[in-house]
FITORPA-206691 format. One record per atom (N, C-alpha, C): residue number from 1; atom name; x, y, z. Coordinates in pm, whole numbers. Each point is the difference from the previous one (the first is absolute). Layout:
% residues N
@num = NUM&atomo = CA&X = X&Y = Y&Z = Z
...
This chain:
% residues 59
@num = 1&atomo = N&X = 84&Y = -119&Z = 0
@num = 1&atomo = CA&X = -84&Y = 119&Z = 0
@num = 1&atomo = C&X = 89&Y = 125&Z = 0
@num = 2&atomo = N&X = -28&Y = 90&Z = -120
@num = 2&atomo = CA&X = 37&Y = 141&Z = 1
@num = 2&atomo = C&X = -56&Y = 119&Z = 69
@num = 3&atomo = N&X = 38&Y = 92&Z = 44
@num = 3&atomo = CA&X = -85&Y = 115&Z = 84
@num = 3&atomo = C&X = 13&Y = 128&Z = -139
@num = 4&atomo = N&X = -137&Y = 41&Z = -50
@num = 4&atomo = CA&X = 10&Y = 107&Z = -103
@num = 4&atomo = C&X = 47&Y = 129&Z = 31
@num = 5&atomo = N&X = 100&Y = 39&Z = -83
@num = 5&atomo = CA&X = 29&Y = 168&Z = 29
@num = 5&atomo = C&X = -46&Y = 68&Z = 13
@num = 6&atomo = N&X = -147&Y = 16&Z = -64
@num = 6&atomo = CA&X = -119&Y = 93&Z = -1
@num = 6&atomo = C&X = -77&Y = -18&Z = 142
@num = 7&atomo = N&X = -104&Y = -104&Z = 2
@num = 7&atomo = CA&X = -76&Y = -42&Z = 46
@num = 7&atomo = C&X = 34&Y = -62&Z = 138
@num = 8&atomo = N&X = 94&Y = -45&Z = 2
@num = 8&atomo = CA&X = 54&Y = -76&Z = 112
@num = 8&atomo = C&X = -49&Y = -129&Z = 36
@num = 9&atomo = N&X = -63&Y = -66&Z = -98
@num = 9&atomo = CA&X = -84&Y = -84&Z = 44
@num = 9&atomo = C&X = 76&Y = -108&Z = -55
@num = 10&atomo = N&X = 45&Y = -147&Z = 64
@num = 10&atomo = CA&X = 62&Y = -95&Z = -2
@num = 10&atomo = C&X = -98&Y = -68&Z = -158
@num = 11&atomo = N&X = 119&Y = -92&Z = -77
@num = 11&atomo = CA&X = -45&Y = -74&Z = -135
@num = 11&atomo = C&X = 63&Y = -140&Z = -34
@num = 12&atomo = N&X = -64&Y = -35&Z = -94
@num = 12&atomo = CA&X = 73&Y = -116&Z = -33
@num = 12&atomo = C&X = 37&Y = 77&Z = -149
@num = 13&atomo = N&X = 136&Y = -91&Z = 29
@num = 13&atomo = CA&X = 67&Y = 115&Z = -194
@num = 13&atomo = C&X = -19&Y = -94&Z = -87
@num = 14&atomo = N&X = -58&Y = -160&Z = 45
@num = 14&atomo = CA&X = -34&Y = -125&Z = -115
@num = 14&atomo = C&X = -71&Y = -10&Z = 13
@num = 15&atomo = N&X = -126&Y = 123&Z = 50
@num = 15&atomo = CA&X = -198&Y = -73&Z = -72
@num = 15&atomo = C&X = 3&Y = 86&Z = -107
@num = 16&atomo = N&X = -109&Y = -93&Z = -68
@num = 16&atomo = CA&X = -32&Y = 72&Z = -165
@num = 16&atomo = C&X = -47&Y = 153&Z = 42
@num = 17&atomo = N&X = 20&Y = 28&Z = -148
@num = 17&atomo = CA&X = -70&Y = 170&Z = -8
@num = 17&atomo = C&X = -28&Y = 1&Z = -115
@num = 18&atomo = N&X = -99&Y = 126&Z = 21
@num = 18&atomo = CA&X = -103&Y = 49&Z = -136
@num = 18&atomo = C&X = 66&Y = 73&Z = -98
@num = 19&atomo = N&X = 6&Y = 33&Z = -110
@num = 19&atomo = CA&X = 29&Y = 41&Z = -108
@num = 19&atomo = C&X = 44&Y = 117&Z = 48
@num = 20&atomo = N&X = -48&Y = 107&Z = 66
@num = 20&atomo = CA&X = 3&Y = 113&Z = 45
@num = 20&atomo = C&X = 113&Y = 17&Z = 109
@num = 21&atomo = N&X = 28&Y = -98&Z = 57
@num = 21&atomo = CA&X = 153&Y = -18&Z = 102
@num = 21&atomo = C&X = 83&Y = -43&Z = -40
@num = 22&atomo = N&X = -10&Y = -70&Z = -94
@num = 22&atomo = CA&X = 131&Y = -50&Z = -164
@num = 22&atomo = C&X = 42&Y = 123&Z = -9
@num = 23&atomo = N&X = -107&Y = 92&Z = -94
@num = 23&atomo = CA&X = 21&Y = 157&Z = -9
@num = 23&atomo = C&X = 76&Y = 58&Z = 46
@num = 24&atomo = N&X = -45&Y = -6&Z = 146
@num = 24&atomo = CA&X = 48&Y = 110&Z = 114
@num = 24&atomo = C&X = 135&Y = -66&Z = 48
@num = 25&atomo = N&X = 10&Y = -153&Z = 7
@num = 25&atomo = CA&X = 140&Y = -13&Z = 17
@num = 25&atomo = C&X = 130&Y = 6&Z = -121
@num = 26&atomo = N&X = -36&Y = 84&Z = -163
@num = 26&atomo = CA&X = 102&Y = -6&Z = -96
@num = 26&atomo = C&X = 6&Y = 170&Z = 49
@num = 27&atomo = N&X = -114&Y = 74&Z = 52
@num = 27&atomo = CA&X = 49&Y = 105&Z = 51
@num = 27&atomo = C&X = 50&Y = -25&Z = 144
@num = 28&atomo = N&X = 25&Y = -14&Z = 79
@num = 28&atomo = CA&X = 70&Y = -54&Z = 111
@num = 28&atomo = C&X = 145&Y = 39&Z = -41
@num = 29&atomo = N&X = 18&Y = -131&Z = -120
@num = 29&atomo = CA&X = 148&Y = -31&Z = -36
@num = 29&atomo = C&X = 48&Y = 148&Z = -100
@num = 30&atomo = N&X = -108&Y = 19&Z = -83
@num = 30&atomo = CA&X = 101&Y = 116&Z = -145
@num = 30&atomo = C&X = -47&Y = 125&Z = 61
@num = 31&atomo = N&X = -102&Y = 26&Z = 93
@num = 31&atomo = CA&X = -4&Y = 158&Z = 3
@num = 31&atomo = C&X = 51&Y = 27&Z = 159
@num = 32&atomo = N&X = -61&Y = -48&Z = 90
@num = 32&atomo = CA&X = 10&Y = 21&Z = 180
@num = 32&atomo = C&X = 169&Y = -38&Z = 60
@num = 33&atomo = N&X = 7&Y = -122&Z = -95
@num = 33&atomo = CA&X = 111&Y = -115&Z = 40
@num = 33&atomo = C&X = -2&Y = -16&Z = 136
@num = 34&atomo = N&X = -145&Y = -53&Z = 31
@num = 34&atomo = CA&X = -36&Y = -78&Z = 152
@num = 34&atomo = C&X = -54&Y = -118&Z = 3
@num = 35&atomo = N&X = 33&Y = -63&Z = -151
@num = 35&atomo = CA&X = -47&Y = -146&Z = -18
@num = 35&atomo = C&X = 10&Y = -100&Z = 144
@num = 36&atomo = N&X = -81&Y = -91&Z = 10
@num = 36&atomo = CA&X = 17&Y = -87&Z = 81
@num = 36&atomo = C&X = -45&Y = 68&Z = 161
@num = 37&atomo = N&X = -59&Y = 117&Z = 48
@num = 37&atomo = CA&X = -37&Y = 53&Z = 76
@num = 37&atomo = C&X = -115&Y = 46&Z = 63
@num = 38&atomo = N&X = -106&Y = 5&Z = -117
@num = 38&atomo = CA&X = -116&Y = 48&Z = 30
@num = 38&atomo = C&X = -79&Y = -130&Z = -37
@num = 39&atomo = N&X = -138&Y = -1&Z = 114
@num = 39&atomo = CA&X = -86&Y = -110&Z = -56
@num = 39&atomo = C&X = -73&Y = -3&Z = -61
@num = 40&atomo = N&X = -97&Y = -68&Z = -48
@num = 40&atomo = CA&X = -61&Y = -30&Z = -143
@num = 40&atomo = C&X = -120&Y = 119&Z = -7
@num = 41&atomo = N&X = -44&Y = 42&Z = 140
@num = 41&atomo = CA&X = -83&Y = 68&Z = -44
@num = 41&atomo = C&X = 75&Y = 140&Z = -50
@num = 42&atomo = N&X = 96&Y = 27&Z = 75
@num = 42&atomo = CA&X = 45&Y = 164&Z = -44
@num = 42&atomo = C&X = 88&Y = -38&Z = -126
@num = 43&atomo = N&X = 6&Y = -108&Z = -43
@num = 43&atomo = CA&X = 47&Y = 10&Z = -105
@num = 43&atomo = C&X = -127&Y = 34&Z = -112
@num = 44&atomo = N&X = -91&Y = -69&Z = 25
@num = 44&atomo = CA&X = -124&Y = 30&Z = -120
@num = 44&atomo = C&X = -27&Y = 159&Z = 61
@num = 45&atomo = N&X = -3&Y = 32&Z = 105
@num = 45&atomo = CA&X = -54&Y = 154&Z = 28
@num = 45&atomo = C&X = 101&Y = 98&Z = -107
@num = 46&atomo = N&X = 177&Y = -42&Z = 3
@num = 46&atomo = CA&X = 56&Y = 16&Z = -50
@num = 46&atomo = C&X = -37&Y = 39&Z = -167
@num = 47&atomo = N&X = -19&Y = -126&Z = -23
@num = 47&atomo = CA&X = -36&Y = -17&Z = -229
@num = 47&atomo = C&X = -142&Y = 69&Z = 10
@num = 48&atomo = N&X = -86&Y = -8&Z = 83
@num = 48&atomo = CA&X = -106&Y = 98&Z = -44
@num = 48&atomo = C&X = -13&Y = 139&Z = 14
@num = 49&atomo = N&X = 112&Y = 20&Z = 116
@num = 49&atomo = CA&X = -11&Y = 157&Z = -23
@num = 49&atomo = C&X = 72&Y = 71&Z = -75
@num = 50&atomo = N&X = 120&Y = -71&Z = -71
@num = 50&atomo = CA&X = 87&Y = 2&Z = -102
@num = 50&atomo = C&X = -81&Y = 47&Z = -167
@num = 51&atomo = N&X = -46&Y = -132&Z = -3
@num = 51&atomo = CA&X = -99&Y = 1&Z = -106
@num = 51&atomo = C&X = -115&Y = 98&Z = 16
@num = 52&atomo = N&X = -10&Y = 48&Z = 143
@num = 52&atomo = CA&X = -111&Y = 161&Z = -79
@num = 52&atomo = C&X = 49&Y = 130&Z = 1
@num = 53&atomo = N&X = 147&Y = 39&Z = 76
@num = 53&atomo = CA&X = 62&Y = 89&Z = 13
@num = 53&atomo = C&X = 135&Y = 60&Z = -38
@num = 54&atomo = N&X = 32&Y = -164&Z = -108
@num = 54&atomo = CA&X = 125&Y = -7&Z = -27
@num = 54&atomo = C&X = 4&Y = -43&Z = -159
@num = 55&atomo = N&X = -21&Y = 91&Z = -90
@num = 55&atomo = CA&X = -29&Y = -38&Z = -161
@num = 55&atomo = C&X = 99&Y = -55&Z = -70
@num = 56&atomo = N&X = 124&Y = 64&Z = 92
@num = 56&atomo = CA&X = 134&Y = -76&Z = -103
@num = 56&atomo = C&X = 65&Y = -116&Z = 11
@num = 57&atomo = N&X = -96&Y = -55&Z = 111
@num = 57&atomo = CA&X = 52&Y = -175&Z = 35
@num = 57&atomo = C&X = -103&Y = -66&Z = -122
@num = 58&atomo = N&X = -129&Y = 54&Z = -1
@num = 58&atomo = CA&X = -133&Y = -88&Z = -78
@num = 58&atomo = C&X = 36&Y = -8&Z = -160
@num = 59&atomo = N&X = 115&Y = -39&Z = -66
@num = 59&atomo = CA&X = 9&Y = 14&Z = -111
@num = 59&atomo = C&X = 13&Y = -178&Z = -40
């Protein structure tokens, strides 16, 4: 179990995730470079708020 940077809330870094925390963890790695840190949900909180506030990732 991981403890998230954001959230603080303890994870498992080997349960599945949704399309949207895939997302949020290639931003993790190429934009934040905090891969492997945040959990699945702030990672999707992550790709969706990306994807409405952030036009030059959505290409």
């Amino acid at each position: 179990m991981k403890q998230c940077s954001i959230c603080t809330k303890e994870f498992d870094e080997t349960a599945e995730r949704s399309d949207y925390a895939e997302a949020g963890e290639w931003l993790a790695g190429e934009v934040w470079q905090d891969a492997g840190e945040l959990c699945p949900l702030c990672l999707e909180n992550r790709a969706r708020l990306v994807m409405m506030y952030c036009p030059e990732y959505n290409s």
